[in-house]
Each structure stands twice: as structure tokens, then as C-alpha cells.
N, CA, C and O atoms as a Maestro MAE file, in Angstrom:
{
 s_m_m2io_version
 :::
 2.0.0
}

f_m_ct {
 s_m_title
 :::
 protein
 m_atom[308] {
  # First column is atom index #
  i_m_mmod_type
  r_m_x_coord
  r_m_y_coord
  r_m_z_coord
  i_m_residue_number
  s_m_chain_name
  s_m_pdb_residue_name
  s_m_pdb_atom_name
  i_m_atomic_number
  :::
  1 25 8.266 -13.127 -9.916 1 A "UNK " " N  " 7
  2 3 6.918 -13.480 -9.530 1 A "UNK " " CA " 6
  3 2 6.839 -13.578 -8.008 1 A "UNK " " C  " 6
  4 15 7.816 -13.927 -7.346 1 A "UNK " " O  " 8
  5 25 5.724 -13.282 -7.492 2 A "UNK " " N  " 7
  6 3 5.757 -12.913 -5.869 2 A "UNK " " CA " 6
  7 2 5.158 -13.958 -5.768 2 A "UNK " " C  " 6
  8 15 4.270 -14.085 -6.611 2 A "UNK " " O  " 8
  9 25 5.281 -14.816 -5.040 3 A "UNK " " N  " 7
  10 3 4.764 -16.305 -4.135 3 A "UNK " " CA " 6
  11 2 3.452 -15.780 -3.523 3 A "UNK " " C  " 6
  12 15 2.394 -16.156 -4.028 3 A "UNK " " O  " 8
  13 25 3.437 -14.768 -2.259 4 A "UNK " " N  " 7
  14 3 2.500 -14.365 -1.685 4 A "UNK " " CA " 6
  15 2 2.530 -13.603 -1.726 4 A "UNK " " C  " 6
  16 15 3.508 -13.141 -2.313 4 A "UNK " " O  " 8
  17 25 1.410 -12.548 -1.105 5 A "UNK " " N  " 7
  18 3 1.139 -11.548 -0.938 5 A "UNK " " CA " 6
  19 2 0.182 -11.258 0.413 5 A "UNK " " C  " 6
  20 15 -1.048 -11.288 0.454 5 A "UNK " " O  " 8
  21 25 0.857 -11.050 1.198 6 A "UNK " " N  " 7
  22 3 0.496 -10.846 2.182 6 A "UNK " " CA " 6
  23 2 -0.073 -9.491 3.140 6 A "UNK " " C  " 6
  24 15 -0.757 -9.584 4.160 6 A "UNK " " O  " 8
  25 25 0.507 -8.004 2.383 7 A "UNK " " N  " 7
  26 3 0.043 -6.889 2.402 7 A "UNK " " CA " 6
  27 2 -1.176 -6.563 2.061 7 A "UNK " " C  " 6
  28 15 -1.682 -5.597 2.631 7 A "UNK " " O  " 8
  29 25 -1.867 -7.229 1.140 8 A "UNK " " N  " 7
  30 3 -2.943 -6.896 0.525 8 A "UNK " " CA " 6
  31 2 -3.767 -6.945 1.803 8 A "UNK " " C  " 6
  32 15 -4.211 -6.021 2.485 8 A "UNK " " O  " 8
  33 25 -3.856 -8.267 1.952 9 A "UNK " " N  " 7
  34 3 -4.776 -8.217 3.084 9 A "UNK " " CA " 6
  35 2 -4.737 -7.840 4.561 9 A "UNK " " C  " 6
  36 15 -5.666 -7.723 5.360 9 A "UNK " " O  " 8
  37 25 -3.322 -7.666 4.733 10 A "UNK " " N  " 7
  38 3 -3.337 -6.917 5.963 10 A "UNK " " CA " 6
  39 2 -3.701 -5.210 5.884 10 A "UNK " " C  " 6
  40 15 -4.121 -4.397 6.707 10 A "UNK " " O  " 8
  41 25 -3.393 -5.158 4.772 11 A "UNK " " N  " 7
  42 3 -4.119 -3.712 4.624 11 A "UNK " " CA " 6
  43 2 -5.833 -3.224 4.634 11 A "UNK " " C  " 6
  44 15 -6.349 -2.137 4.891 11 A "UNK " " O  " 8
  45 25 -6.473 -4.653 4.203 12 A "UNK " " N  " 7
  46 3 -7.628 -4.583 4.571 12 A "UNK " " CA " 6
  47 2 -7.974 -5.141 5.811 12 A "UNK " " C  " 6
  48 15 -9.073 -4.959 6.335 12 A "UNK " " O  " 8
  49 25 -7.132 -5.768 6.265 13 A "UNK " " N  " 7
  50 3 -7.617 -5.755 7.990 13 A "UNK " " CA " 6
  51 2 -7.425 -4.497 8.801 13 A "UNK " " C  " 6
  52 15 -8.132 -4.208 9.766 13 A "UNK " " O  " 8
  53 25 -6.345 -3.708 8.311 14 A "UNK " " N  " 7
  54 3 -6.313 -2.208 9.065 14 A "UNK " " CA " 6
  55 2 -7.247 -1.468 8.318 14 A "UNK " " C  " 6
  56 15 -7.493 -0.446 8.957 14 A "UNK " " O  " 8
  57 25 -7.781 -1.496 7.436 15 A "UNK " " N  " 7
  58 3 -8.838 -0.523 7.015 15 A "UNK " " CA " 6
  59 2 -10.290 -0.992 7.283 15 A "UNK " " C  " 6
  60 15 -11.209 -0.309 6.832 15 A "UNK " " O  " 8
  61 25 -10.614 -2.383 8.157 16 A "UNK " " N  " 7
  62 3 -11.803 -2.565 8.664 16 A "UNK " " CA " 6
  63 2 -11.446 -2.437 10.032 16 A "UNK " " C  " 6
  64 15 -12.448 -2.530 10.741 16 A "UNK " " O  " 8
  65 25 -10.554 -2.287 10.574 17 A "UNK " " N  " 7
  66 3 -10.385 -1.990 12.174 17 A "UNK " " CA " 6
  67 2 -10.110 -0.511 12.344 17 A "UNK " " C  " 6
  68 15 -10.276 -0.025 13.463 17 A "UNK " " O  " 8
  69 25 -9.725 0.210 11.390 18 A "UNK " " N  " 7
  70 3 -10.009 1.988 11.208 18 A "UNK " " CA " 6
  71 2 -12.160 2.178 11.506 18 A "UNK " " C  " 6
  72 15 -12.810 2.820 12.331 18 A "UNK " " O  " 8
  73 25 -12.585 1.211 10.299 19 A "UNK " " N  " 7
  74 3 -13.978 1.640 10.142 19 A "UNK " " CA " 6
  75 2 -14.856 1.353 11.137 19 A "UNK " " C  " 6
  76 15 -15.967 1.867 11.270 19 A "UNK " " O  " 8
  77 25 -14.182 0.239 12.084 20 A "UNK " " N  " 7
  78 3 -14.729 -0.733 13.197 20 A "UNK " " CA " 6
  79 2 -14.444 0.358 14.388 20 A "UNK " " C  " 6
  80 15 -15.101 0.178 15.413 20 A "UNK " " O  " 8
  81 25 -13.707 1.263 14.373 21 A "UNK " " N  " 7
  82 3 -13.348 2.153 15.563 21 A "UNK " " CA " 6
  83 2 -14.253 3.136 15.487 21 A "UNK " " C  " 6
  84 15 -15.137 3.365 16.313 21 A "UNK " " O  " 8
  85 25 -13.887 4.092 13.856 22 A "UNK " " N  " 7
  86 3 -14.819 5.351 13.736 22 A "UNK " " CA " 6
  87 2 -16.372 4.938 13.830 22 A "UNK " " C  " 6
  88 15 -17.266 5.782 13.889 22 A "UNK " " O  " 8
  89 25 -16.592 3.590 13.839 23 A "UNK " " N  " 7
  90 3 -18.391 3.354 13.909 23 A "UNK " " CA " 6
  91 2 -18.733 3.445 15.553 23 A "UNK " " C  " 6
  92 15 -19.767 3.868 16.071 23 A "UNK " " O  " 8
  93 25 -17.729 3.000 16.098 24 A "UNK " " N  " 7
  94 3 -18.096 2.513 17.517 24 A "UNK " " CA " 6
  95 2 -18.161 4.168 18.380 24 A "UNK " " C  " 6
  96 15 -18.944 4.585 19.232 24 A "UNK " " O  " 8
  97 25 -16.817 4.894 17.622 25 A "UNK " " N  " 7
  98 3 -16.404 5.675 18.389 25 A "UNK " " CA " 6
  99 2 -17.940 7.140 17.748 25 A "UNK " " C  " 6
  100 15 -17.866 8.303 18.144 25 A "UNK " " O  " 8
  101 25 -18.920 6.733 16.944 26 A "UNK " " N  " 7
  102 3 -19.965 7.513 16.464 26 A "UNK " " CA " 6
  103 2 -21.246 6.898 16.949 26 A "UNK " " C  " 6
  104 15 -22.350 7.362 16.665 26 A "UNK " " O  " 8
  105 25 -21.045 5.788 17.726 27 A "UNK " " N  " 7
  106 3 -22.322 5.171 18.026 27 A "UNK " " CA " 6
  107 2 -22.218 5.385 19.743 27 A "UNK " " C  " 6
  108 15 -23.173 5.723 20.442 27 A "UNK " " O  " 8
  109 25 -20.956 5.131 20.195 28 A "UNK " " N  " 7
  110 3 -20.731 5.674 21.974 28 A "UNK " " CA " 6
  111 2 -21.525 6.128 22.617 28 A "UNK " " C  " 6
  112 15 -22.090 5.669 23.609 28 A "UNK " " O  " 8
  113 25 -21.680 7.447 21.904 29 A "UNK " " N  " 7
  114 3 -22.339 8.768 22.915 29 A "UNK " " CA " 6
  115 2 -23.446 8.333 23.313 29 A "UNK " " C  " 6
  116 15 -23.863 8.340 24.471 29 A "UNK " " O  " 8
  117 25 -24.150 7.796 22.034 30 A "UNK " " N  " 7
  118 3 -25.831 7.597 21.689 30 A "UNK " " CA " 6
  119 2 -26.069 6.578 22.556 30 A "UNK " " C  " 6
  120 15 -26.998 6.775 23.339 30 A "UNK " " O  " 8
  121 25 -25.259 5.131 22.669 31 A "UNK " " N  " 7
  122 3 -25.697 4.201 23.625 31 A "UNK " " CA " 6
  123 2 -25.014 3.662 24.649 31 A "UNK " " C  " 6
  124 15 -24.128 2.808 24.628 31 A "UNK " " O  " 8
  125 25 -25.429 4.148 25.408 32 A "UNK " " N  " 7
  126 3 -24.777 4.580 26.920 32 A "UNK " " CA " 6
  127 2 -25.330 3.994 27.663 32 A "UNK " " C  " 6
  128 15 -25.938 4.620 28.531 32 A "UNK " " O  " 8
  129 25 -25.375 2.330 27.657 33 A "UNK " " N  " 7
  130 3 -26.136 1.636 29.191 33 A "UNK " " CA " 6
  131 2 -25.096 0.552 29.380 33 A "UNK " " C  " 6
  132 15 -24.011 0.400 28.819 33 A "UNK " " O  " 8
  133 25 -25.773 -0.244 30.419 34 A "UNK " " N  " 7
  134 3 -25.135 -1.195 30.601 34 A "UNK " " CA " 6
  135 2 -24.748 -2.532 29.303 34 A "UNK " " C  " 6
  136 15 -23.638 -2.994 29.036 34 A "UNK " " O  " 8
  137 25 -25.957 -2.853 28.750 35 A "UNK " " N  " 7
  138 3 -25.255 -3.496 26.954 35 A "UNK " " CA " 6
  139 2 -24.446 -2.816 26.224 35 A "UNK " " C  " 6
  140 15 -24.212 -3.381 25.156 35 A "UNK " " O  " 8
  141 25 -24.031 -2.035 26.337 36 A "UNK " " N  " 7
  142 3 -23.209 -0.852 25.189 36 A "UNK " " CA " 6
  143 2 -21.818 -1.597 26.053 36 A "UNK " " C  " 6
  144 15 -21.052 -2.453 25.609 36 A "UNK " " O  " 8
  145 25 -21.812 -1.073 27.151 37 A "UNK " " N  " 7
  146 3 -20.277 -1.443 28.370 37 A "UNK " " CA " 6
  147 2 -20.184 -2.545 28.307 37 A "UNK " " C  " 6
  148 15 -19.004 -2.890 28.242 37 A "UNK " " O  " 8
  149 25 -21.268 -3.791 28.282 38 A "UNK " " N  " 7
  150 3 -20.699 -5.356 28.199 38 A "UNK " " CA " 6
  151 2 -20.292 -5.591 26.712 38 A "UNK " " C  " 6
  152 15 -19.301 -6.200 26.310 38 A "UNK " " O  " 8
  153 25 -21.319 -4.949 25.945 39 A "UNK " " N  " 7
  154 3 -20.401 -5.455 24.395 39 A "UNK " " CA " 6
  155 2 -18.971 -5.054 23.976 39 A "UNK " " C  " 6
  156 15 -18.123 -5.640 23.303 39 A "UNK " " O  " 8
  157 25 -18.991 -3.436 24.820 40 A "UNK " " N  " 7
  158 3 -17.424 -3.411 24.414 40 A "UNK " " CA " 6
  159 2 -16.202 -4.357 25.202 40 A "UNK " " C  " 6
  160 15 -15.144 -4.698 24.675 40 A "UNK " " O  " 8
  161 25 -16.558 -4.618 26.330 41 A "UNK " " N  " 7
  162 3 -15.445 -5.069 27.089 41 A "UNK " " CA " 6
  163 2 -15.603 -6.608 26.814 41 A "UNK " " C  " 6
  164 15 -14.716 -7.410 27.104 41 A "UNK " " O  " 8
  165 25 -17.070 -7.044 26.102 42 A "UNK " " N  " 7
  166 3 -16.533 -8.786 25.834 42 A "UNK " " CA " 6
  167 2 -16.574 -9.213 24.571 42 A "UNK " " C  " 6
  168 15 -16.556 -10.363 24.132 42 A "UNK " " O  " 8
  169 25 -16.650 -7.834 23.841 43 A "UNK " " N  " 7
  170 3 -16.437 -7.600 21.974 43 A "UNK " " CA " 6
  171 2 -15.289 -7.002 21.279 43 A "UNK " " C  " 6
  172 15 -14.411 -7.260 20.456 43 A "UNK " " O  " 8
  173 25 -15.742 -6.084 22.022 44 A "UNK " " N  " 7
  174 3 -14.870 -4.756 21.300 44 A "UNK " " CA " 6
  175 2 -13.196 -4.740 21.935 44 A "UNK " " C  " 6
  176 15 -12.198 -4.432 21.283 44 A "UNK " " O  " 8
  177 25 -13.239 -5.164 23.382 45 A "UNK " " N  " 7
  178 3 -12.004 -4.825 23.815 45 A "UNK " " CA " 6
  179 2 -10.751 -5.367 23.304 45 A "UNK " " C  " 6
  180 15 -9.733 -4.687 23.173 45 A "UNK " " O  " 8
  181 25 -10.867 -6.888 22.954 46 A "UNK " " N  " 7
  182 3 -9.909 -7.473 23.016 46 A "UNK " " CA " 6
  183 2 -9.225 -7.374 21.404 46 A "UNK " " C  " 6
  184 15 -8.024 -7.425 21.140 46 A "UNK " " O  " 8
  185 25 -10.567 -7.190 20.256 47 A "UNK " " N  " 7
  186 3 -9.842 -6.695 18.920 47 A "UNK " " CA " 6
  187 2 -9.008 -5.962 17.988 47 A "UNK " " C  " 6
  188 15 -8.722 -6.109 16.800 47 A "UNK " " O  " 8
  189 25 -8.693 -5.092 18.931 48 A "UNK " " N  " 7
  190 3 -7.704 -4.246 18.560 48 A "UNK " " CA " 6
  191 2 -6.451 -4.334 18.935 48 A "UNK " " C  " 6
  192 15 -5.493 -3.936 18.271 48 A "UNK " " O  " 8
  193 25 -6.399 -4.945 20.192 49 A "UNK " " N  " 7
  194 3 -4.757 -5.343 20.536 49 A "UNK " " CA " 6
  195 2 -4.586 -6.698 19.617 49 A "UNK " " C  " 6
  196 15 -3.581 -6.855 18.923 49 A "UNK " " O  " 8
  197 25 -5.559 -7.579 19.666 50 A "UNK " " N  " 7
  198 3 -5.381 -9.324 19.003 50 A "UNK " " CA " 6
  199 2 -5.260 -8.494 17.576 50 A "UNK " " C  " 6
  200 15 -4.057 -8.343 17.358 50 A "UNK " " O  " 8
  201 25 -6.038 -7.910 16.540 51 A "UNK " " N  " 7
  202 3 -5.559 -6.738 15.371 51 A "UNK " " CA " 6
  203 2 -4.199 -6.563 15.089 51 A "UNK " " C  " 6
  204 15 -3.455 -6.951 14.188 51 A "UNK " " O  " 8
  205 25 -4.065 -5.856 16.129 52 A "UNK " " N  " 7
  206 3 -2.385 -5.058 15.842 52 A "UNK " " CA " 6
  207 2 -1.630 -6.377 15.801 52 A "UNK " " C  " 6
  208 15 -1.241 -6.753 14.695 52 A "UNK " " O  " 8
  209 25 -1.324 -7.274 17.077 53 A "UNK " " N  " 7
  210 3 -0.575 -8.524 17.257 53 A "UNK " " CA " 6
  211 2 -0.189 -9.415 15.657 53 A "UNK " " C  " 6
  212 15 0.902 -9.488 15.092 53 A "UNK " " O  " 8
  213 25 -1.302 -9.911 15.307 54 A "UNK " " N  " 7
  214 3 -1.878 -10.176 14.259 54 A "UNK " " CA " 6
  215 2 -1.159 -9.457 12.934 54 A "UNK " " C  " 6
  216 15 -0.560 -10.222 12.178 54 A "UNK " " O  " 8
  217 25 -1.173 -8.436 12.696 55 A "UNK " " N  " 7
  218 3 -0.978 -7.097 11.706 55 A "UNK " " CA " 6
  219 2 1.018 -7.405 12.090 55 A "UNK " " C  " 6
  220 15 1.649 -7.724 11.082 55 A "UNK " " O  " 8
  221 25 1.576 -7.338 12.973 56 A "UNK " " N  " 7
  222 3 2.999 -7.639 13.092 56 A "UNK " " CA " 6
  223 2 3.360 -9.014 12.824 56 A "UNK " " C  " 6
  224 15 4.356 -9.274 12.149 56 A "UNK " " O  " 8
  225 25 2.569 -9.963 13.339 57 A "UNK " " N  " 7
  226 3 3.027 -11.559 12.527 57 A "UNK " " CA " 6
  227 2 2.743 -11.856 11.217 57 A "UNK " " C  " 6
  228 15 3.169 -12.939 10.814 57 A "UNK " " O  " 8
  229 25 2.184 -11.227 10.522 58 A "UNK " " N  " 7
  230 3 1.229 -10.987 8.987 58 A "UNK " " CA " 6
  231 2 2.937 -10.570 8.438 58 A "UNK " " C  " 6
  232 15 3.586 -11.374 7.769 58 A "UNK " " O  " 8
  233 25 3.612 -8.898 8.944 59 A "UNK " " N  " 7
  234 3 4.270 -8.206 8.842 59 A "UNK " " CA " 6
  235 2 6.200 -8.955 8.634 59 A "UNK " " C  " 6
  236 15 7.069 -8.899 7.763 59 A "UNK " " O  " 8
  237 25 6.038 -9.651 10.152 60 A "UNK " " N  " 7
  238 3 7.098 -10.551 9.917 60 A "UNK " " CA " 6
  239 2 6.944 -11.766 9.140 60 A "UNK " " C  " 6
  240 15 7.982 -12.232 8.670 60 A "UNK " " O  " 8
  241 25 5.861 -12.365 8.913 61 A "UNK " " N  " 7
  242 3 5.888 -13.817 8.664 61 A "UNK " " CA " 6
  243 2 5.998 -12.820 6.234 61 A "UNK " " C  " 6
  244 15 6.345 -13.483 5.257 61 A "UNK " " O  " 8
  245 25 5.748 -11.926 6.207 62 A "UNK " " N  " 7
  246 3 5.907 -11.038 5.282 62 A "UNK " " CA " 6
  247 2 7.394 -11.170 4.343 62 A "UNK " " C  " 6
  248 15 7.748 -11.429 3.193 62 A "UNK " " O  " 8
  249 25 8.062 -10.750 5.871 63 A "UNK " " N  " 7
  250 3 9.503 -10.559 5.495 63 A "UNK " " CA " 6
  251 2 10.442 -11.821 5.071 63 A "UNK " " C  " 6
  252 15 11.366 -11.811 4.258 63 A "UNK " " O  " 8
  253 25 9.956 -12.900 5.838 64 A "UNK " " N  " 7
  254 3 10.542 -14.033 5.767 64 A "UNK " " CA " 6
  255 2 10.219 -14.648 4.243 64 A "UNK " " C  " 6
  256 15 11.079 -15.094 3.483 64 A "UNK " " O  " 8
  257 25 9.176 -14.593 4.046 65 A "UNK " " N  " 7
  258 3 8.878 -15.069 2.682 65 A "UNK " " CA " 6
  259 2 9.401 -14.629 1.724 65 A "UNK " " C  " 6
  260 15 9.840 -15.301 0.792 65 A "UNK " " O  " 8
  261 25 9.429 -13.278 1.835 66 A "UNK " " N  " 7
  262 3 10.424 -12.392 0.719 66 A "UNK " " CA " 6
  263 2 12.038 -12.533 0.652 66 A "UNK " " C  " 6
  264 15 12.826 -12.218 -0.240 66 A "UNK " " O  " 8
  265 25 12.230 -13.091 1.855 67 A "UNK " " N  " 7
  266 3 14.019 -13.445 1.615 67 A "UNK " " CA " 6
  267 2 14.250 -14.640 1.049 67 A "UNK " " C  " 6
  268 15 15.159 -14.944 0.276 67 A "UNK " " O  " 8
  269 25 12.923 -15.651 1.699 68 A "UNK " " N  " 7
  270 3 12.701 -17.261 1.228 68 A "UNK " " CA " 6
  271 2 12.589 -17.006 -0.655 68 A "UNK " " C  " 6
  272 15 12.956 -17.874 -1.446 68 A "UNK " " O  " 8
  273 25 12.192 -16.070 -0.950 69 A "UNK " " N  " 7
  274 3 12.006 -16.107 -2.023 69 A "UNK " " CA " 6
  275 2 12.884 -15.441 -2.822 69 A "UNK " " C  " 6
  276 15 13.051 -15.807 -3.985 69 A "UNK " " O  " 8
  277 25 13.442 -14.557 -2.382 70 A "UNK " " N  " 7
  278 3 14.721 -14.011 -2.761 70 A "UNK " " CA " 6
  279 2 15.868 -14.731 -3.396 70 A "UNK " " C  " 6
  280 15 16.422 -14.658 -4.493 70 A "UNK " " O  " 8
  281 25 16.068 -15.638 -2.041 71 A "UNK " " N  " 7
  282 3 17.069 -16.788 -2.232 71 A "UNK " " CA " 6
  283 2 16.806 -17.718 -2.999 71 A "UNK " " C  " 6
  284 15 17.813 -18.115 -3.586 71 A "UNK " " O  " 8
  285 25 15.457 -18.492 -3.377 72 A "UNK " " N  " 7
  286 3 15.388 -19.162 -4.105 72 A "UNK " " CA " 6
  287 2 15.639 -19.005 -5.560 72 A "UNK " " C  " 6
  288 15 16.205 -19.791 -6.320 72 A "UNK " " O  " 8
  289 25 14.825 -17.211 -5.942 73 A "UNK " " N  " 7
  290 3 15.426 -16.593 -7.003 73 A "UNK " " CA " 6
  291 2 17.171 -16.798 -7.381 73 A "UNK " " C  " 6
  292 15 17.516 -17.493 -8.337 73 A "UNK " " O  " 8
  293 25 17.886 -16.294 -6.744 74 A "UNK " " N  " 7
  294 3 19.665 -16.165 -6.405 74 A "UNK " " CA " 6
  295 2 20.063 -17.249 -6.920 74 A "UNK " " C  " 6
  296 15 20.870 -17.242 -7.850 74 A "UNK " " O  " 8
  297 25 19.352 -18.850 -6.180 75 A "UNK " " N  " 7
  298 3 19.754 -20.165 -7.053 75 A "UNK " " CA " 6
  299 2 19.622 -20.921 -7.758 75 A "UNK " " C  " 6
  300 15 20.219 -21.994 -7.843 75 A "UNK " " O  " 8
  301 25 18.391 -20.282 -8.731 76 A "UNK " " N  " 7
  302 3 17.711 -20.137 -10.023 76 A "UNK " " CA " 6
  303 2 19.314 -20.008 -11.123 76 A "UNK " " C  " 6
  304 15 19.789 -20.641 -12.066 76 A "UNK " " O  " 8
  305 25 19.681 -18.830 -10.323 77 A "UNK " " N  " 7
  306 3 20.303 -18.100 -11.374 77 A "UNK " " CA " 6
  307 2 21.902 -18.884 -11.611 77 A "UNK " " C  " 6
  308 15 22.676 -18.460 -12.470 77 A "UNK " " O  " 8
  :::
 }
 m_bond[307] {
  # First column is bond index #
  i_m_from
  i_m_to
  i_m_order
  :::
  1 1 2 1
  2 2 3 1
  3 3 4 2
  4 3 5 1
  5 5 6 1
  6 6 7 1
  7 7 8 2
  8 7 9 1
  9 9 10 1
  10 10 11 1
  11 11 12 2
  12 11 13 1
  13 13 14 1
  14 14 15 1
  15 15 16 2
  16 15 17 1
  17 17 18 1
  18 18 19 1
  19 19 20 2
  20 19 21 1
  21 21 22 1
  22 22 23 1
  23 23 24 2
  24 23 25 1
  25 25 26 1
  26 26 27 1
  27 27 28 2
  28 27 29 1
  29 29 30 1
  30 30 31 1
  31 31 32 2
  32 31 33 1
  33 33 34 1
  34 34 35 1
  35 35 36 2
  36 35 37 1
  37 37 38 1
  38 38 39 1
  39 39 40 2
  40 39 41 1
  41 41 42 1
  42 42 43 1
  43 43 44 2
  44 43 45 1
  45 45 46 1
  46 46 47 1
  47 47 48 2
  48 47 49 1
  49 49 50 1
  50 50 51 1
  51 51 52 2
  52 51 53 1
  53 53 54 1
  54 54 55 1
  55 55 56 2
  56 55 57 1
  57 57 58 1
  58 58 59 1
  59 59 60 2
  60 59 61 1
  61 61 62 1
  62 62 63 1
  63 63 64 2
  64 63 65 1
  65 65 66 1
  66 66 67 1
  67 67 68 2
  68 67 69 1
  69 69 70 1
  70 70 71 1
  71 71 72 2
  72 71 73 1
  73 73 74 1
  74 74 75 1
  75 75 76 2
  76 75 77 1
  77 77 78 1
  78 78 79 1
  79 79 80 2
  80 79 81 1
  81 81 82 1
  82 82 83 1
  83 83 84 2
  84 83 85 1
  85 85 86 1
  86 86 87 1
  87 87 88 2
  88 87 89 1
  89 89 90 1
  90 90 91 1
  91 91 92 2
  92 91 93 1
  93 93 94 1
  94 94 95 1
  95 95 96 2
  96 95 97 1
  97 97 98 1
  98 98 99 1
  99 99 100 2
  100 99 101 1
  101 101 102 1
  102 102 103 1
  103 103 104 2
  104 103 105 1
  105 105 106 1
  106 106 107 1
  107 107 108 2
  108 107 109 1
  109 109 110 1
  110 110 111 1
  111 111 112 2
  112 111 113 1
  113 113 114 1
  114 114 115 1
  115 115 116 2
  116 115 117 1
  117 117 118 1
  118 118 119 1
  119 119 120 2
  120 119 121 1
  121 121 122 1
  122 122 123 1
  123 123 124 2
  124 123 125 1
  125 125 126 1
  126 126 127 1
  127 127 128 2
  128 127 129 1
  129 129 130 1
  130 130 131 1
  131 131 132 2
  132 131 133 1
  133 133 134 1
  134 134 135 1
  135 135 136 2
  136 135 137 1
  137 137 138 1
  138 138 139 1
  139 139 140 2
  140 139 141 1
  141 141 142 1
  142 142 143 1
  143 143 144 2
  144 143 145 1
  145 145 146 1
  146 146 147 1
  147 147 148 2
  148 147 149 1
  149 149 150 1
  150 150 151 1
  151 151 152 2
  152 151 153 1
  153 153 154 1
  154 154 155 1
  155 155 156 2
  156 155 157 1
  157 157 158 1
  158 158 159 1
  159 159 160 2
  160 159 161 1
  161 161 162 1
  162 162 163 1
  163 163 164 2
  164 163 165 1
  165 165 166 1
  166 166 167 1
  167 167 168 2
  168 167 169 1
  169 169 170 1
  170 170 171 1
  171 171 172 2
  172 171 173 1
  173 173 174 1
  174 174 175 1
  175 175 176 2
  176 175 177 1
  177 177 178 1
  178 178 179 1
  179 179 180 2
  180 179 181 1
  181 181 182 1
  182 182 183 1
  183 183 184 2
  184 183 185 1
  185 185 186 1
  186 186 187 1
  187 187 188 2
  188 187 189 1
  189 189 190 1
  190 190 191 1
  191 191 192 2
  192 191 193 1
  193 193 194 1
  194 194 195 1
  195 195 196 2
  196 195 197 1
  197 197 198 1
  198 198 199 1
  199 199 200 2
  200 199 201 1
  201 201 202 1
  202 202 203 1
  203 203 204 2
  204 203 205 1
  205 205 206 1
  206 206 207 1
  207 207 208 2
  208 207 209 1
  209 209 210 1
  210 210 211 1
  211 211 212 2
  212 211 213 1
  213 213 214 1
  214 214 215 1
  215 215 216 2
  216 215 217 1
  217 217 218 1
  218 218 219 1
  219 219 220 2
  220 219 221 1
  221 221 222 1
  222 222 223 1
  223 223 224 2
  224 223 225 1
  225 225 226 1
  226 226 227 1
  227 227 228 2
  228 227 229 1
  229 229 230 1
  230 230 231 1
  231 231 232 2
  232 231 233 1
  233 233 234 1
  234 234 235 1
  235 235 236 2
  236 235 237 1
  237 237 238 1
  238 238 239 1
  239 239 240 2
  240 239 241 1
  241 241 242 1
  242 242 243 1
  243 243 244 2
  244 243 245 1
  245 245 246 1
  246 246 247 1
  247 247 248 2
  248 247 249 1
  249 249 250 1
  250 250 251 1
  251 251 252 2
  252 251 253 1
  253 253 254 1
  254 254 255 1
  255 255 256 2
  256 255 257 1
  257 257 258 1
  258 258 259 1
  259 259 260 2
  260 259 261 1
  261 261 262 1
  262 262 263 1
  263 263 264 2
  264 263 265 1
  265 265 266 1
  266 266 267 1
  267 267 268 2
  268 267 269 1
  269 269 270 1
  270 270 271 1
  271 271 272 2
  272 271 273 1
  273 273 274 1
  274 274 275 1
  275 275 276 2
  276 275 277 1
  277 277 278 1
  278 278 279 1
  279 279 280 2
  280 279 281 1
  281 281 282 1
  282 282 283 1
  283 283 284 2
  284 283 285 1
  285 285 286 1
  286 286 287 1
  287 287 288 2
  288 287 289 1
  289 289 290 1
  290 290 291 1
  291 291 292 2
  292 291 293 1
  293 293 294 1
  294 294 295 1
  295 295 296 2
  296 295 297 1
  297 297 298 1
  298 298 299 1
  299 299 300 2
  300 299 301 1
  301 301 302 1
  302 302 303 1
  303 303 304 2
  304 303 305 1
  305 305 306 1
  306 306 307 1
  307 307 308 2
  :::
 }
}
């Protein structure tokens, strides 16, 4: 039995930061002023690196659980 599951949802955080890109990166062209440039740089900019960051501690904090749980299995037995 798996304790957590923690993939699930990091997989839906990379598949709303895929949809969050292809929207932005289809809406660009069209709005091209100065609000378009402040929303990305005090919206848009910082979510994709804090995303990824995020998506690797999800990733490790992942792994740890699965050995935590591993082992606990092992002295079950």
C-alpha cells in the first residue's frame, strides 16, 4: 500500500504550467503594450522557475517517502 502519492499531482502541476505557457505564448503577439510586459514580469515571470523548484522538492521529498516506506515494509516482515 503506497502512503502517498505524490506524482499524481505533480504531474498536474506540469500539465497546468505546459497549458499556462502555450496560452501566454498564443496570447503574446496579440497584446503587446505596456500591461501585457508588467503582467508578465510581476506574474508570469517568477512561475516557472518557483514551478520547476517546486516540481524537484515534490520529486525528492517523493523519494524519501518511498524508502521511509520501504523500510517500514522490510520490518513488518
Amino acid at each position: 500500500m503506497t502512503v502517498a502519492d505524490l506524482h499524481t499531482g505533480a504531474a498536474q502541476l506540469t500539465d497546468a504550467l505546459v497549458q499556462l505557457e502555450a496560452s501566454w505564448g498564443r496570447v503574446r503577439p496579440a497584446w503587446n503594450d505596456e500591461t501585457s510586459r508588467h503582467f508578465e514580469a510581476e506574474h508570469l515571470a517568477a512561475i516557472s522557475p518557483t514551478i520547476r523548484m517546486t516540481l524537484d522538492a515534490v520529486n525528492r521529498l517523493a523519494d524519501v517517502l518511498a524508502r521511509a516506506e520501504r523500510e517500514c515494509q522490510d520490518e513488518e516482515r
